[in-house]
C-alpha positions in Angstrom: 0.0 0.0 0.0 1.5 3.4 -1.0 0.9 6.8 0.6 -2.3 7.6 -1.9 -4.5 4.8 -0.3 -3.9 6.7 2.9 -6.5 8.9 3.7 -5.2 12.4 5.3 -7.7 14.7 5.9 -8.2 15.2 9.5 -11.7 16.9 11.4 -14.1 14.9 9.4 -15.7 12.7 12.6 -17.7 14.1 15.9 -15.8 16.8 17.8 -15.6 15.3 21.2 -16.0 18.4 22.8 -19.7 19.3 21.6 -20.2 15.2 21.3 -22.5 14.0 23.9 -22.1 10.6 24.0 -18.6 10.9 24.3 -18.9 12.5 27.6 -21.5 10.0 28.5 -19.3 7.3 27.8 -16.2 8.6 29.1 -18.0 9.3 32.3 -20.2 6.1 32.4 -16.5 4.0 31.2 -14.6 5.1 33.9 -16.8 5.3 37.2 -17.8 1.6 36.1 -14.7 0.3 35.9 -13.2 2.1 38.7 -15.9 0.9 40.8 -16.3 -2.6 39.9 -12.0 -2.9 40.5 -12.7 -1.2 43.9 -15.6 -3.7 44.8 -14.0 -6.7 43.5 -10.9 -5.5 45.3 -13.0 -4.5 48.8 -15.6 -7.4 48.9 -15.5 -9.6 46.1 -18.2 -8.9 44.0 -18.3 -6.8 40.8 -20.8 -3.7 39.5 -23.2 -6.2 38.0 -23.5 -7.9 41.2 -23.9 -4.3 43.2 -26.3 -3.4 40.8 -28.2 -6.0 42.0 -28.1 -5.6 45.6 -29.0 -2.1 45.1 -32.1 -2.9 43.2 -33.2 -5.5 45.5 -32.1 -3.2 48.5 -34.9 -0.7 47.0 -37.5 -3.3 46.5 -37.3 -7.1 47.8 -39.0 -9.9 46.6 -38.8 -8.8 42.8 -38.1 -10.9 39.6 -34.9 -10.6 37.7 -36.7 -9.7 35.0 -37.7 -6.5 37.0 -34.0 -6.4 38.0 -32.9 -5.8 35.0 -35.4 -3.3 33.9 -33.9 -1.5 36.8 -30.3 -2.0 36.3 -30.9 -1.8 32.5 -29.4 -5.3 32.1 -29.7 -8.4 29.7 -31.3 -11.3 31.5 -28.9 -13.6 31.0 -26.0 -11.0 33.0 -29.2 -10.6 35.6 -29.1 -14.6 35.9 -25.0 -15.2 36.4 -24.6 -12.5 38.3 -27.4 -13.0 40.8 -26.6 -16.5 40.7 -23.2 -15.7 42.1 -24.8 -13.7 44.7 -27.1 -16.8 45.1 -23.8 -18.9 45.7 -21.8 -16.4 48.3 -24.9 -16.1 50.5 -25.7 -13.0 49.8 -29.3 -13.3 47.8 -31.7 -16.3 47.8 -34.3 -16.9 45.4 -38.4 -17.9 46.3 -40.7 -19.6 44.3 -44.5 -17.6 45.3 -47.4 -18.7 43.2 -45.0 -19.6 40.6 -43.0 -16.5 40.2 -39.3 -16.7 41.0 -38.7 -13.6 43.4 -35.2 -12.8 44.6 -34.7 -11.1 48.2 -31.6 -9.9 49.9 -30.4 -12.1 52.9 -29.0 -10.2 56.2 -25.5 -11.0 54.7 -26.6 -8.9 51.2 -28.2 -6.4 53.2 -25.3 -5.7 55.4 -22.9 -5.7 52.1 -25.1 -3.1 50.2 -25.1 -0.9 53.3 -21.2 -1.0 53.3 -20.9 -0.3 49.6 -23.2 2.7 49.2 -21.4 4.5 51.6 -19.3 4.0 49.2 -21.1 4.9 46.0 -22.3 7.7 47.5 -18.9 9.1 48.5 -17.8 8.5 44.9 -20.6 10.7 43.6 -20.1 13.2 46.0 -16.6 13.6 44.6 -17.9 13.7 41.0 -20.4 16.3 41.7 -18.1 18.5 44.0 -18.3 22.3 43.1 -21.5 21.6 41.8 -24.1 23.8 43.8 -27.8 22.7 44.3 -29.2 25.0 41.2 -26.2 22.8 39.3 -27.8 19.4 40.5 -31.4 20.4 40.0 -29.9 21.3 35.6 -28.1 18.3 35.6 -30.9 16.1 36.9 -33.4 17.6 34.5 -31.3 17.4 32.0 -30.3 13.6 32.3 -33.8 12.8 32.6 -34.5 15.1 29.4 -31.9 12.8 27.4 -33.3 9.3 29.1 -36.7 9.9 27.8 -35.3 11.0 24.3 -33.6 7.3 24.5 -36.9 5.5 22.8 -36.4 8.0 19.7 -33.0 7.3 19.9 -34.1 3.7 19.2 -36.8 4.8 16.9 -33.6 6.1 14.8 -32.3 2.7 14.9 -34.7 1.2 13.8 -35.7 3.7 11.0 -32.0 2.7 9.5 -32.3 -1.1 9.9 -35.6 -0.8 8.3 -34.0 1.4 5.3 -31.4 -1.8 4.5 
């Protein structure tokens, strides 16, 4: 391959800067991993499986299948990592009129509690200098582009559809 089949002009993608799914993914990328090292590291279990506490910490006795509506995770990530927690003690599963509810044991209690002392402190870091006008924007504003996610979709499929 010579030099001509090289292409050379440069500014012809998304400007980072004025891009915002690179900041949400930037952001998003590195508190997850941070967090999931620092939890592995600090009591074994990963993001997935904090997720899951944390939704099950706000309301026991749920399906996974409400799990991962709240965690906005694929079942089958819901399944390992819940059976993990399943295996460590730390969630147990109920069959009640045929429905397979999941509920946090005292053990998965206790753990949550530790970690979102955690999680909490980590936000509070991300968020310093922000003042309470700031939050109240932001807030609006994130919930403002989660709502606009199902057009986002509708775009998707609009261009699978034009194939």
């Amino acid at each position: 391959m010579d030099d001509t089949d090289l292409v050379q002009e440069a500014g012809k993608s998304v400007r980072a800067g004025r891009y915002a799914p690179y900041f949400l993914s930037i952001i998003n990328n590195r508190l997850s991993w941070s967090a999931s090292q620092l939890y592995l590291r600090l009591f074994d279990i990963g993001l997935n499986e904090w997720r899951i506490l944390s939704a099950l910490r706000n309301e026991p006795g749920i399906q996974a299948l409400r799990v991962g509506e709240m965690v906005a995770m694929n079942k089958s990530l819901v399944s390992r990592s819940t059976k993990r927690l399943e295996e460590l003690g730390l969630v147990v599963a109920r069959l009640e009129r045929s429905r397979r509810l999941l509920w946090l044991t005292k053990a998965g209690a206790d753990l949550h509690d530790k970690i979102i002392a955690i999680a909490l402190k980590r936000e509070a870091a991300l968020l310093d200098g922000f003042d309470e006008k700031d939050l109240d924007t932001l807030f609006d504003l994130l919930e403002r582009m989660r709502q606009n996610l199902s057009k986002v979709d509708a775009v998707d499929r609009a261009l699978q559809e034009d194939r």
